[in-house]
C-alpha positions in Angstrom: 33.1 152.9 166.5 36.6 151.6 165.6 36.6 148.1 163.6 38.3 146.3 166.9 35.5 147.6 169.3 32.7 146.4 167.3 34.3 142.8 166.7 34.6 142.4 170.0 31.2 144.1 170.9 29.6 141.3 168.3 31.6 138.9 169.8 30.6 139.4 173.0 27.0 139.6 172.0 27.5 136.3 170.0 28.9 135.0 173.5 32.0 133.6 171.9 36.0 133.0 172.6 38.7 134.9 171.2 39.5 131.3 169.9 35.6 130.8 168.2 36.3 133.7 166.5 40.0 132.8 165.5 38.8 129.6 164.5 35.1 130.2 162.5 37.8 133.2 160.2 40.8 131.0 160.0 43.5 133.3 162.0 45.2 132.4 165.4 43.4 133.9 169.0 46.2 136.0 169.2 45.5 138.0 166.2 41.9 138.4 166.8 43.1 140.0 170.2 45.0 141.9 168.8 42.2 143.9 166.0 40.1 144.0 169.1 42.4 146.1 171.1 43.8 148.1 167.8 47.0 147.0 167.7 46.7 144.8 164.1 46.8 147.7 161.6 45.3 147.4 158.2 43.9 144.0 158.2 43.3 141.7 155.4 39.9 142.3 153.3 39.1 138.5 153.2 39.8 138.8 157.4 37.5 141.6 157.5 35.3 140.0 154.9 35.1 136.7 156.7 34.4 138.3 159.8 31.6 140.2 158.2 29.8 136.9 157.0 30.8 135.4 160.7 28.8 138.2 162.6 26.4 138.3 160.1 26.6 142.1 159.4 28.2 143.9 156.3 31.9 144.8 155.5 30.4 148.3 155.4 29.4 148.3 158.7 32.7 146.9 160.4 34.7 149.6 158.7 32.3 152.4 158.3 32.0 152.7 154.7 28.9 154.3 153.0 27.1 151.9 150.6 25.5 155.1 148.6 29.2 157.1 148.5 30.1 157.9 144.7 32.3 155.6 143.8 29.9 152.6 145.1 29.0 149.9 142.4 25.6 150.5 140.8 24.4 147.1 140.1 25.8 146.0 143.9 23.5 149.2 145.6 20.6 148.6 143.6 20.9 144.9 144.6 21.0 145.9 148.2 18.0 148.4 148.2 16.0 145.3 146.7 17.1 142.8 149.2 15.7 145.2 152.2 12.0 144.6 150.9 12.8 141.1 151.5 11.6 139.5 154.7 13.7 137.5 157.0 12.6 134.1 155.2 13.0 135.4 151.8 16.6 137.1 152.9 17.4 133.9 154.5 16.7 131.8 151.2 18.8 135.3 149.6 21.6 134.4 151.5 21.8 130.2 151.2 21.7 131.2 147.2 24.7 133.7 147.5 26.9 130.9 149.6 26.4 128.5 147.1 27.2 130.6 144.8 30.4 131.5 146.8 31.3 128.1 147.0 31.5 127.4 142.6 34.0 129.9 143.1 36.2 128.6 145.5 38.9 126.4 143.7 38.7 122.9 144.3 41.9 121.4 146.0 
């Protein structure tokens, strides 16, 4: 499935606007219309990033890529093979940690 039919199948699913979406990943309606129906070529990583951590599903996933293909980060796969004998709690508490730790990065304004 093309990146612009599944962020407009999880949007549906999530029961939001074009303009939730725009909003929650900081780009205008208009552009978010535009992935859906293929015409934005190439977006952004931090768009497709940022939509990732919106839907709550993996970059891999929106754009199809493999996370055991060769050239894959070791440390980054082994990291992910661990976190799926987490439950949902322990995942949840996974997650909270990695956005803080997301945040320290961000530079302050």
């Amino acid at each position: 499935m093309a990146l612009g039919n599944k962020i407009a199948t999880l949007r549906v699913a999530k029961k939001q606007s074009l303009q939730e979406v725009a909003d929650a990943v900081g780009v205008s309606k208009a552009h978010i219309w535009q992935m859906e129906k293929g015409k934005a070529d190439n977006p952004a990583m931090g768009l497709v990033t940022k939509l990732a951590d919106h839907f709550g599903v993996s970059v891999a996933y929106l754009v199809d890529e493999q996370v055991d293909a060769p050239d894959a980060d070791v440390q980054i796969a082994r990291l992910f093979r661990q976190a799926h004998l987490l439950d949902d709690r322990e995942r949840n508490i996974l997650d909270d940690m990695m956005q803080s730790l997301l945040k320290l990065k961000k530079p302050v304004a």
